[in-house]
Backbone as JSON, one array per atom type, in Angstrom:
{
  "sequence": "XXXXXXXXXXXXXXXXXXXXXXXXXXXXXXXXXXXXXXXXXXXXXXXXXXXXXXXXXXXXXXXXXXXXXXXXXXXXXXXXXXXXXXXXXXXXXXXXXXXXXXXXXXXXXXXXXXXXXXXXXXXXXXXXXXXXXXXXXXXXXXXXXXXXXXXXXXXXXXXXXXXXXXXXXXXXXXXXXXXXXXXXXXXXXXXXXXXXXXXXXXXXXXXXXXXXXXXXXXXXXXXXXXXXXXXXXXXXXXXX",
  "N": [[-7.36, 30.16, 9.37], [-10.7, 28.69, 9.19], [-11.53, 26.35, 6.66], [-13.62, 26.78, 3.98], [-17.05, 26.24, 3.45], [-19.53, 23.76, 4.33], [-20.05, 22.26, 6.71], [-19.51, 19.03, 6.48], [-20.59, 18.15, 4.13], [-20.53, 17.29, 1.32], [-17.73, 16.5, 1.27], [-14.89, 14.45, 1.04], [-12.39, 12.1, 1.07], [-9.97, 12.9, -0.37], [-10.57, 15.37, -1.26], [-10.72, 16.56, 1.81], [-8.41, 18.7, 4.14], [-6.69, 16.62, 5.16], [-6.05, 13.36, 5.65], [-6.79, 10.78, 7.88], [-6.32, 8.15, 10.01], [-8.18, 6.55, 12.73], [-8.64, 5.03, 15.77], [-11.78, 4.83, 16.5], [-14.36, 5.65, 14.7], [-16.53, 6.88, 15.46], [-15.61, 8.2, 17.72], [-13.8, 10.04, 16.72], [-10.64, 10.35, 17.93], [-7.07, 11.13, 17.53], [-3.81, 9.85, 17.23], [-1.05, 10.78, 19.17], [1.49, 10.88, 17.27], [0.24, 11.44, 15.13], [-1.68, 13.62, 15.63], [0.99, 16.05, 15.93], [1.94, 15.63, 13.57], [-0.87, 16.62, 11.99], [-0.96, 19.26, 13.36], [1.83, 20.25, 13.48], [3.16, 19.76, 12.12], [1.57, 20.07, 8.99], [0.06, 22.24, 9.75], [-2.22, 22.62, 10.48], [-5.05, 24.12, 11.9], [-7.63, 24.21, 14.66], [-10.57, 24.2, 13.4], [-10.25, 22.54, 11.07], [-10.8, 21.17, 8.09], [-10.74, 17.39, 8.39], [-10.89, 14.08, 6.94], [-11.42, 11.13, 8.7], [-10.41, 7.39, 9.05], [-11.15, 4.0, 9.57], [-9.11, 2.32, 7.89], [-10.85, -0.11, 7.17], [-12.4, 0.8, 5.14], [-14.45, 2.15, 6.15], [-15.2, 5.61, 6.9], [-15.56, 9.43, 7.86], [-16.16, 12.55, 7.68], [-15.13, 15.49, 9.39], [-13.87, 18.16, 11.69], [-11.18, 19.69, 12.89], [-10.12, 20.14, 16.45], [-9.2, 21.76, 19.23], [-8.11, 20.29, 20.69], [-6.65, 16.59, 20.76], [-8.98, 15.39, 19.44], [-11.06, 14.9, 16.82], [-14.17, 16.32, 15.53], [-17.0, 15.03, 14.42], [-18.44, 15.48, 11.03], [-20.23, 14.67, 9.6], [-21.92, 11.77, 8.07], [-21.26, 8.01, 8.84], [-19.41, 6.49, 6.06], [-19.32, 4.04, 3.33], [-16.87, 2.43, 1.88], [-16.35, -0.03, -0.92], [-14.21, -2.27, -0.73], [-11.41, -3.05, -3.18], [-11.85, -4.83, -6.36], [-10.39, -7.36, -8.07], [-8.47, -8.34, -5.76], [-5.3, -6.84, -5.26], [-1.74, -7.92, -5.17], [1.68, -7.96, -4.51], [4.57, -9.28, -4.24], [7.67, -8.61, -2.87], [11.21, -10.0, -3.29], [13.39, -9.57, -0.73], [15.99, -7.07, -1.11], [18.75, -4.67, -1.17], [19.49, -2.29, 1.73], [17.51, 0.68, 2.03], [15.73, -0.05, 0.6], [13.51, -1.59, 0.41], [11.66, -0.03, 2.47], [10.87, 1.92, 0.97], [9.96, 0.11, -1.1], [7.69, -0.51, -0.13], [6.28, 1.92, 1.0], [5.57, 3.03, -2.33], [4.19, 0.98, -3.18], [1.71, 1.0, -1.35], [0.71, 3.33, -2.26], [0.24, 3.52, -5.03], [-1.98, 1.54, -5.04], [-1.89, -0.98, -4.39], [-3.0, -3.92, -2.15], [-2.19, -6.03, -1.12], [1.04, -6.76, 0.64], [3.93, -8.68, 0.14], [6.78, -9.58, 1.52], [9.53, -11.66, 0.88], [12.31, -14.16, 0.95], [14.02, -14.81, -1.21], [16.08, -17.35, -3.08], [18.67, -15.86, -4.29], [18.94, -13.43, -2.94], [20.81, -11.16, -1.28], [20.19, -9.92, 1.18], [19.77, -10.74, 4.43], [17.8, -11.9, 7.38], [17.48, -12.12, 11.01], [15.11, -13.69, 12.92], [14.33, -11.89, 14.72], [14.96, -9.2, 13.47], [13.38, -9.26, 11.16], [10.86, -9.1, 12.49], [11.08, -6.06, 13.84], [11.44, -5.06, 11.3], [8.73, -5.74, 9.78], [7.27, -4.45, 11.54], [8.1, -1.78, 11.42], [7.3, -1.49, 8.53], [4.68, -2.03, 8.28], [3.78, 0.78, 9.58], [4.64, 2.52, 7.86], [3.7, 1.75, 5.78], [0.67, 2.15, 6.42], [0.81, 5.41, 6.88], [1.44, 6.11, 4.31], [-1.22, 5.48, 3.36], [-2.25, 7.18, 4.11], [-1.43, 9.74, 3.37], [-1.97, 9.21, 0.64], [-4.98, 9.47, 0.66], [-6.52, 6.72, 1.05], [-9.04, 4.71, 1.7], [-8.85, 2.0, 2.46], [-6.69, -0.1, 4.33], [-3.77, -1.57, 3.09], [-2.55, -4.76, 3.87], [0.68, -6.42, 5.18], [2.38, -8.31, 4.87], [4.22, -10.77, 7.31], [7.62, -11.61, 7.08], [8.41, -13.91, 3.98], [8.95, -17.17, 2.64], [9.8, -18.03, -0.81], [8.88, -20.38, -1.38], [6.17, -19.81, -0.06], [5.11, -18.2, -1.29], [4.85, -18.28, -3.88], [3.5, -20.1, -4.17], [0.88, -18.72, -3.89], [-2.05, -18.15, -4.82], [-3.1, -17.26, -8.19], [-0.88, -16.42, -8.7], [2.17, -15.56, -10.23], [5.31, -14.93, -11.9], [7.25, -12.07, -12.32], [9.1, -11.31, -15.41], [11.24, -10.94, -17.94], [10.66, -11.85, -20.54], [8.35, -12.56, -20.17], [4.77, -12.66, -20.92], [2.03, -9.53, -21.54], [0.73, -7.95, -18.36], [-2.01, -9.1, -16.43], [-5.32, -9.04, -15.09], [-6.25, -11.31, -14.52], [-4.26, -13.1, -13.09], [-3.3, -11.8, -10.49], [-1.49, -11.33, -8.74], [1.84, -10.84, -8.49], [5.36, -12.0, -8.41], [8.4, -10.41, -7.59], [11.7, -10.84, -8.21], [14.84, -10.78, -6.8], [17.95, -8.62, -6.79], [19.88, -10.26, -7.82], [18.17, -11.81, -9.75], [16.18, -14.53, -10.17], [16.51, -17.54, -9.88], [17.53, -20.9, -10.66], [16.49, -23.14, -9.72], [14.25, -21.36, -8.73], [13.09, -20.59, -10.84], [12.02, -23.18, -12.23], [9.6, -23.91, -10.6], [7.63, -23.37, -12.57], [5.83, -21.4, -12.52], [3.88, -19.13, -14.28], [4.55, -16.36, -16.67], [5.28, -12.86, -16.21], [5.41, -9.54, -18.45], [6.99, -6.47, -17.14], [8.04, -4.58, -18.88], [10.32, -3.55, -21.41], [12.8, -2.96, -20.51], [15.28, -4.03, -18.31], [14.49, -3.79, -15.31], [15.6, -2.38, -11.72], [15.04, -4.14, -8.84], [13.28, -2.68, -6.75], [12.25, -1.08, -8.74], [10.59, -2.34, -10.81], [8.63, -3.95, -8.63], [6.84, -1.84, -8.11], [6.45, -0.85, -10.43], [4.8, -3.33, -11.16], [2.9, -3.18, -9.41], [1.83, -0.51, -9.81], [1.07, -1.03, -12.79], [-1.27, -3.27, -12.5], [-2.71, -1.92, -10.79], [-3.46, -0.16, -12.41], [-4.81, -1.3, -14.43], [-6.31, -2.47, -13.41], [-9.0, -0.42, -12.63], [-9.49, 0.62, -15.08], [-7.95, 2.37, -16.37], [-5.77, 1.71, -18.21], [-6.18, -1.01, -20.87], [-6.31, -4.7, -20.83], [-4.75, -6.19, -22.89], [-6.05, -7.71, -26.07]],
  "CA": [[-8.81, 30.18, 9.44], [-10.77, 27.26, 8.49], [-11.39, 25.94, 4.89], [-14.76, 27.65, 3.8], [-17.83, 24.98, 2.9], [-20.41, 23.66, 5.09], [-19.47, 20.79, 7.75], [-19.91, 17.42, 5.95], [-21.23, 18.87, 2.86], [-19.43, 16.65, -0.23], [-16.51, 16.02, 1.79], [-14.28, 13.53, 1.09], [-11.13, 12.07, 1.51], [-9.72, 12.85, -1.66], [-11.27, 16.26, -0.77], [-10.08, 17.08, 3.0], [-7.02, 18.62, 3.98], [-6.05, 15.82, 5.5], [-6.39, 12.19, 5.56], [-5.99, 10.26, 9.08], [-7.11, 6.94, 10.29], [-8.11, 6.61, 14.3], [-9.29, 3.18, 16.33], [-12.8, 4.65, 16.67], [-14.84, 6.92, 13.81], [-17.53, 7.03, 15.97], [-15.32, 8.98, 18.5], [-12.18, 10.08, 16.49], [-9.26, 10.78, 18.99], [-5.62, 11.3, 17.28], [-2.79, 9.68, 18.27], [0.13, 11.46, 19.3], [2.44, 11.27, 16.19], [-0.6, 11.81, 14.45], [-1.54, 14.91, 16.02], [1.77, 15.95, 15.76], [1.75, 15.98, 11.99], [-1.35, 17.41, 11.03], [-0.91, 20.3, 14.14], [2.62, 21.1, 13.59], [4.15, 19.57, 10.06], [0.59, 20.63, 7.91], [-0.21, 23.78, 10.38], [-3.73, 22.7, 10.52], [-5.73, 24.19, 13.32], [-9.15, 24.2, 15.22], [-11.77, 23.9, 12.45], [-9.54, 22.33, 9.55], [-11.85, 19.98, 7.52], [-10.26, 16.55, 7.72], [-11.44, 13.04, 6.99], [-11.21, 10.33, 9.87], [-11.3, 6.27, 8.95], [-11.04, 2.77, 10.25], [-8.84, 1.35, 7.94], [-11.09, -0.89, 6.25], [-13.3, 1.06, 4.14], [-15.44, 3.22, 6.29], [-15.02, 6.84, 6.58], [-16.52, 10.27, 7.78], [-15.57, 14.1, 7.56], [-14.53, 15.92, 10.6], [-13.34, 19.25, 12.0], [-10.32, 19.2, 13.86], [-10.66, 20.77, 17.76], [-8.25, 22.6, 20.09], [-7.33, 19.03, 21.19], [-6.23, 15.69, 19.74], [-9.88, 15.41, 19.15], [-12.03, 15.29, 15.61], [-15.51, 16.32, 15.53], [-17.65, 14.46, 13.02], [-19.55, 16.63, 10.55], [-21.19, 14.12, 8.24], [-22.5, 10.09, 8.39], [-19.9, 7.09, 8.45], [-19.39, 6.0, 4.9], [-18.01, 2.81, 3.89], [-16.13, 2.1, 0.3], [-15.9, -1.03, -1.18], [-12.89, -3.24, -1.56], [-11.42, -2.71, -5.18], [-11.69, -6.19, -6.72], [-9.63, -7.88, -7.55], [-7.28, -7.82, -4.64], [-3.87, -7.25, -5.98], [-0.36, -8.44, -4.58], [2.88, -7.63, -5.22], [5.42, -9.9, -3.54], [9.22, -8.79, -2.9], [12.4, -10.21, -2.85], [14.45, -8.65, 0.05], [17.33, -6.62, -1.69], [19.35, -3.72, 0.41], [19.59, -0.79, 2.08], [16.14, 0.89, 2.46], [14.79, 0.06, -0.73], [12.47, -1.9, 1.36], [10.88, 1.21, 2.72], [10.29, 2.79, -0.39], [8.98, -0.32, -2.05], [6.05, -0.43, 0.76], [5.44, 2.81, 0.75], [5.14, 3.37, -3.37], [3.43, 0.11, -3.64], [0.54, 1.25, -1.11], [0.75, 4.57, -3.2], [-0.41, 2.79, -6.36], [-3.26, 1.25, -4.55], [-1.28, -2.61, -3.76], [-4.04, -4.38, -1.61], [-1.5, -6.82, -0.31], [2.21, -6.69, 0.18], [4.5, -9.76, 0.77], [7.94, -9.38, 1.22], [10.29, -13.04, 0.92], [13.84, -14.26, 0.66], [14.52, -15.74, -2.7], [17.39, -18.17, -3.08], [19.76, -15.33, -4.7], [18.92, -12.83, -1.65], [21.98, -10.77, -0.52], [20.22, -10.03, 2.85], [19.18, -12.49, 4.96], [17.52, -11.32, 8.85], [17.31, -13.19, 11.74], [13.85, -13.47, 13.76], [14.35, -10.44, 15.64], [15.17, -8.3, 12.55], [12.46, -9.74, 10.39], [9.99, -8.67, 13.41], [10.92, -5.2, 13.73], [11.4, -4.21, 9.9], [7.85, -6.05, 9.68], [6.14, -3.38, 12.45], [8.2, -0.58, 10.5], [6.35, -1.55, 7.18], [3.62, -1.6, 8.53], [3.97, 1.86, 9.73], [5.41, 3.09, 6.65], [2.11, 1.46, 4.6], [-0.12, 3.18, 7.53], [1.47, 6.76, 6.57], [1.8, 6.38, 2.86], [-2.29, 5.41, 3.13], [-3.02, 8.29, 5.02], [-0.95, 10.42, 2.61], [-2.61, 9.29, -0.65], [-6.16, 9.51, 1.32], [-6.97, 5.47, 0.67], [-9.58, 4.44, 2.92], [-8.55, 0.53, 2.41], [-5.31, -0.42, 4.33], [-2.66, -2.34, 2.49], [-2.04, -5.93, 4.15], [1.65, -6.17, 4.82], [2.81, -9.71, 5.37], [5.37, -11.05, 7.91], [8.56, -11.92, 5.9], [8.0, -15.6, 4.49], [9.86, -17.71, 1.65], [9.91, -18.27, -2.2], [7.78, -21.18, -1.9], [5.25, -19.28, 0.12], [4.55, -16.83, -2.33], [4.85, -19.44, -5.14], [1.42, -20.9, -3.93], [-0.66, -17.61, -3.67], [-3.48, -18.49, -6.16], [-3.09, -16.5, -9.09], [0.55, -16.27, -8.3], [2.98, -14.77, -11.4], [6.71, -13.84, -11.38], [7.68, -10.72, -12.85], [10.12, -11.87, -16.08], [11.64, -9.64, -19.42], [10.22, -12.49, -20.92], [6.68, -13.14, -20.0], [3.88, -11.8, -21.34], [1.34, -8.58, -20.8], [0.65, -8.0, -16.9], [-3.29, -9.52, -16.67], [-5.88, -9.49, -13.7], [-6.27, -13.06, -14.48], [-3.4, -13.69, -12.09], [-3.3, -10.59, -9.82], [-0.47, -11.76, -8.05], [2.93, -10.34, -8.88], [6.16, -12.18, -7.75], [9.38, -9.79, -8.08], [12.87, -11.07, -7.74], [16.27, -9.97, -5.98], [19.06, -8.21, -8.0], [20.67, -11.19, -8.98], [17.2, -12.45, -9.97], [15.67, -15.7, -10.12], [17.56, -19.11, -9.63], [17.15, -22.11, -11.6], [15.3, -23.81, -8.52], [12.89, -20.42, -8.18], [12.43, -20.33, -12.12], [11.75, -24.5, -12.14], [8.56, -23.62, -10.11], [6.55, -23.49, -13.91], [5.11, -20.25, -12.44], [3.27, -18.07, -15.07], [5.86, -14.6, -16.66], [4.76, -12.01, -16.67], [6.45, -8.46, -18.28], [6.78, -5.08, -16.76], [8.71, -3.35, -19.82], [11.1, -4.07, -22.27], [14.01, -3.26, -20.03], [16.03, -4.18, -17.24], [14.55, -2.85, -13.81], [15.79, -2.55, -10.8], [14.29, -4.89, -8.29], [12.52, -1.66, -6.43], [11.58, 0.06, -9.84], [9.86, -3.99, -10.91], [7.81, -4.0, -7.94], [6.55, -0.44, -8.27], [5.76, -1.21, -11.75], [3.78, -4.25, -11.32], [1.64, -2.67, -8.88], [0.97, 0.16, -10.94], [0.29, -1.75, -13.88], [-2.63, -3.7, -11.97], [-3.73, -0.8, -10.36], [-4.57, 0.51, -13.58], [-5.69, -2.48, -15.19], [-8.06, -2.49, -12.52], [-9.55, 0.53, -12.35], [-10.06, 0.79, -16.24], [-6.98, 3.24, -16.54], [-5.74, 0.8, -19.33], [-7.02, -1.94, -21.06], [-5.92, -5.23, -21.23], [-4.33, -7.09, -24.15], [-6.91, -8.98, -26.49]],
  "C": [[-9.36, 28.88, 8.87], [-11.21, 27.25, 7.33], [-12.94, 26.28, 4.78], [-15.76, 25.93, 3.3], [-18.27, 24.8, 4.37], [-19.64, 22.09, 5.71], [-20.24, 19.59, 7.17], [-20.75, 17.06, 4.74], [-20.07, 18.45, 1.55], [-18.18, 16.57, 0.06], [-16.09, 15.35, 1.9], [-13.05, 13.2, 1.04], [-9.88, 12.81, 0.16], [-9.59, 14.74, -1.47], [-10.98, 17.25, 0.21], [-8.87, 17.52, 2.96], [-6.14, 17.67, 4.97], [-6.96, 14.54, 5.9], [-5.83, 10.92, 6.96], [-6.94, 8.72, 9.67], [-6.98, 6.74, 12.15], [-8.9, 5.01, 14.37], [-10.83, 3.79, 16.34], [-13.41, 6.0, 15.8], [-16.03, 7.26, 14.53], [-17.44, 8.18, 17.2], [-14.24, 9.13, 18.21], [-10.89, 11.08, 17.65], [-7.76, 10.41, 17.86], [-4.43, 10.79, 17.59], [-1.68, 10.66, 18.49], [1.12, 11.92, 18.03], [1.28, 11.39, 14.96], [-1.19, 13.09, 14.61], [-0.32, 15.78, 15.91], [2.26, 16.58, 14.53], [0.79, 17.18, 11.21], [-1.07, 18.96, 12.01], [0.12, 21.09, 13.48], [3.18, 21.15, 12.02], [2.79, 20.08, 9.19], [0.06, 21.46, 8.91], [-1.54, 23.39, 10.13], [-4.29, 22.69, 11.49], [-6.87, 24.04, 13.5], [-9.71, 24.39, 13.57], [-11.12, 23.39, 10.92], [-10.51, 20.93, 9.32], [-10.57, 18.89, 7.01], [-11.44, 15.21, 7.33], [-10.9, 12.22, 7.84], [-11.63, 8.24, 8.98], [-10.38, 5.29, 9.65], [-9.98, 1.99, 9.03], [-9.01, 0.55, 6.89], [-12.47, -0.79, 5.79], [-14.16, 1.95, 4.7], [-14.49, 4.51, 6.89], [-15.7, 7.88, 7.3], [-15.39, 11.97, 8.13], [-15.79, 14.54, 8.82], [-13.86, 17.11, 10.64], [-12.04, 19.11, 12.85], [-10.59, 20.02, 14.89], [-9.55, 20.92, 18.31], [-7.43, 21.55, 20.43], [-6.83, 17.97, 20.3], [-7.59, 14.64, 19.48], [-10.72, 15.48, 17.67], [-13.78, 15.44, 15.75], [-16.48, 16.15, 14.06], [-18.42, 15.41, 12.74], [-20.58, 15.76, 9.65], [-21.18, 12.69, 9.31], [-21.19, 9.29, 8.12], [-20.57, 6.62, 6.76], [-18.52, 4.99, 4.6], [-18.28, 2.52, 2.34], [-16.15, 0.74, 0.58], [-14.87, -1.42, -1.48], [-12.71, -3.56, -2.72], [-11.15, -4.45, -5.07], [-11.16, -6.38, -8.29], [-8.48, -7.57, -6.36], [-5.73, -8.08, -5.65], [-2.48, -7.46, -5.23], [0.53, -8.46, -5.12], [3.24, -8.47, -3.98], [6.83, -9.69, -3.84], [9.79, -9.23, -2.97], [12.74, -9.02, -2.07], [15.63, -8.05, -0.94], [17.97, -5.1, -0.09], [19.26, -2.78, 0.81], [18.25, -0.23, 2.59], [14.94, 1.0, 1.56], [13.41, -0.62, -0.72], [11.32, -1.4, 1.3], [10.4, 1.14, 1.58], [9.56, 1.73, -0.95], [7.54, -0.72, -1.67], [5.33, 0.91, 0.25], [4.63, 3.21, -0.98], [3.98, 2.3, -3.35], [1.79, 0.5, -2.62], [0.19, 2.47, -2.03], [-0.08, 4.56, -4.03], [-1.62, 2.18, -6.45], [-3.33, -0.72, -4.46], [-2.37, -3.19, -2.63], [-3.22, -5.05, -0.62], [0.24, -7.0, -0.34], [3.09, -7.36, 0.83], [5.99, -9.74, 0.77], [8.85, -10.89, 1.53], [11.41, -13.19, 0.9], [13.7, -15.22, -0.25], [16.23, -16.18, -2.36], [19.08, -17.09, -3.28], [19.83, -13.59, -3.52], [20.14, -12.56, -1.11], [21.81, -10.7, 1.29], [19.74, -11.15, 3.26], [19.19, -11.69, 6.89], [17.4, -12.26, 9.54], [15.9, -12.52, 12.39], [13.28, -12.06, 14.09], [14.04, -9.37, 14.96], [13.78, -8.13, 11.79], [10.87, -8.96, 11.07], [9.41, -7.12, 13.18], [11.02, -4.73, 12.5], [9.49, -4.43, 9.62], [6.79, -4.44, 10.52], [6.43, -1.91, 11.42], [8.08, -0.44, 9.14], [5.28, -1.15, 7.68], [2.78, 0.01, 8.67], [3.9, 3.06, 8.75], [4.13, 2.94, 5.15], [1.02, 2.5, 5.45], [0.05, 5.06, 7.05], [1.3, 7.32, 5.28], [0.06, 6.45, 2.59], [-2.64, 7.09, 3.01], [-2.9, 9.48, 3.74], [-1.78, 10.38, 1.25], [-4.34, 8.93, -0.43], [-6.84, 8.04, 0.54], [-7.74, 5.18, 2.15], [-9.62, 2.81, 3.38], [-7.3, 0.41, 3.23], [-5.31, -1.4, 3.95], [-2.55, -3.54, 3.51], [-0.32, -5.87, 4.19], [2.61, -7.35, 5.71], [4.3, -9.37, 6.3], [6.38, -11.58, 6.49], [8.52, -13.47, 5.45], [9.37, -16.13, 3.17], [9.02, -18.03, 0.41], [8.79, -19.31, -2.39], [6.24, -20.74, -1.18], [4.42, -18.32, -1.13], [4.75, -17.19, -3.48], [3.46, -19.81, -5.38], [0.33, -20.13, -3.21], [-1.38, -18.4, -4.75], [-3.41, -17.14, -6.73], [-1.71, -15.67, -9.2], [1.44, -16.29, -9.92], [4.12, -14.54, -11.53], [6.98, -13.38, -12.79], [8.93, -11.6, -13.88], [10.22, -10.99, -17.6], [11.19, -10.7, -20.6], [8.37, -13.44, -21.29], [5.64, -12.08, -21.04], [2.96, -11.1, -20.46], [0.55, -9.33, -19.44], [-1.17, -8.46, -17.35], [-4.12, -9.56, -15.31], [-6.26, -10.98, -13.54], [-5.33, -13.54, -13.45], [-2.24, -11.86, -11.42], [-2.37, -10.5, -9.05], [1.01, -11.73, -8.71], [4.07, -10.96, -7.9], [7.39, -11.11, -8.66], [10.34, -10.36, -7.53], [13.95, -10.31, -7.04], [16.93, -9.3, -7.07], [19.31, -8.96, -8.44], [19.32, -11.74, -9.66], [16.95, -13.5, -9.76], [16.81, -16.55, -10.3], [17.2, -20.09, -10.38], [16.46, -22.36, -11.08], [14.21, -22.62, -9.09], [12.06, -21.09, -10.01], [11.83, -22.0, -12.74], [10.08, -24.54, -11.65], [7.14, -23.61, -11.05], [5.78, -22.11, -13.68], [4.28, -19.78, -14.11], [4.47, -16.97, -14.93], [4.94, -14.1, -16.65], [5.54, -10.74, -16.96], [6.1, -7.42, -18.36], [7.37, -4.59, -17.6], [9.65, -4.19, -20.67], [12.7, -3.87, -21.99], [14.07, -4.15, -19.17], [15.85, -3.54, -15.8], [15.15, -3.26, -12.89], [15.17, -3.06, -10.19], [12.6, -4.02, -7.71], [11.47, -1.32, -7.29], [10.64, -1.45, -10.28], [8.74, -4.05, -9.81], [6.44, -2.76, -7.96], [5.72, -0.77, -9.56], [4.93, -1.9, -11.65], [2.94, -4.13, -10.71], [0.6, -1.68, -9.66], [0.21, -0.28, -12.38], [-1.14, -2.27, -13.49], [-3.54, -3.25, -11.58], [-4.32, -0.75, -11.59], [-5.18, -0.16, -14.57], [-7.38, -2.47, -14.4], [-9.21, -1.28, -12.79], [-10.09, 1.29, -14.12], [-9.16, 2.08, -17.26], [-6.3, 3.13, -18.15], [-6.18, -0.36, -19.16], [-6.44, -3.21, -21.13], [-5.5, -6.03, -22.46], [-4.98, -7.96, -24.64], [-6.03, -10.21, -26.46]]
}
């Protein structure tokens, strides 16, 4: 049956039982593996109150309909972009730790997410590879949004190099040595397993440190998003 409350009545994403982003809020249509999901994997039928957005910041509440159809119940609404923008930048390491470090890092509320090959880089892709892991981030940030009802999508760079992501502005690398994480330089570089190289660490960068251990490359990235997130957002405070 559907979720009790008036159509577009303090409904928000946060709010809905489900969180989905379509090409047009003005006429939300579903795609296929999006329909798909909320129909068959969250059993949500004809009149389930979701939210519908674009993406990049606007918004509006919606019924779902017999079809792969939403019917708006409220006005488009449009969030602001949390400021500072924050960036986490990868090292490649293996397996599908990848994945996971897209998806947590949109999770956390990552603005921008750059993934690179540092000098000490076990993998290493050719063109082709680089391409398609690139579309299936994307994907994988797209999903994870939807999931933690963010009405901002995540940025989710082609794969570039060490000195790219050296010369972001306000550019940082992650070190057990640096000091507290700061929005002063919102820009998080994380290394490979073997870590940093003489060359990378030559660079004069700015440290900065996520903990007083030893993380894993994954668990480092993860961290330094969350940290910023919540610097940002007033969660914690920064370090006089």
């Amino acid at each position: 049956m559907p979720p009790p409350g008036v159509p577009g009545d303090g409904v928000t994403p946060l709010g809905a039982r489900a969180h989905v982003f379509v090409d047009d809020i003005d006429a939300p249509r579903l795609s296929p593996g999006d329909h798909h999901h909320l129909a068959r994997v969250l059993r949500l039928g004809p009149g389930a109150v979701v939210t519908v957005g674009d993406g990049a910041g606007r918004w509006r509440p919606g019924r779902m309909s017999d079809g792969d159809t939403v019917e708006p119940t409220g006005d488009v609404e449009a969030d602001e972009r949390p400021a500072p923008l924050i960036t986490v930048a990868f090292a490649l390491v293996k397996g599908d730790r990848p994945e996971l470090t897209v998806q947590k890092l949109t999770e956390v509320g990552v603005d921008r997410i750059v993934p690179f090959v540092a000098e000490r880089s076990v993998v290493r892709w050719d063109a082709a590879k680089a391409d398609r892991q690139w579309g299936r981030w994307r994907d994988i940030a797209r999903q994870a949004a939807m999931q933690c009802r963010r009405t901002w999508l995540p940025e989710v760079d082609r794969l570039v190099s060490f000195a790219a992501v050296a010369a972001l502005p306000g550019a940082a690398m992650a070190d057990i040595e640096g000091t507290a994480p700061t929005l002063a330089r919102p820009v998080v570089l994380v290394g490979p397993e073997g870590g940093w190289s003489p060359g990378e660490r030559a660079s004069r960068l700015p440290r900065v440190r996520l903990g007083s251990q030893v993380l894993r490359a994954e668990t480092a990235s993860i961290t330094a998003g969350a940290l910023l997130s919540a610097l940002r957002d007033g969660s914690v405070r920064e370090q006089a």
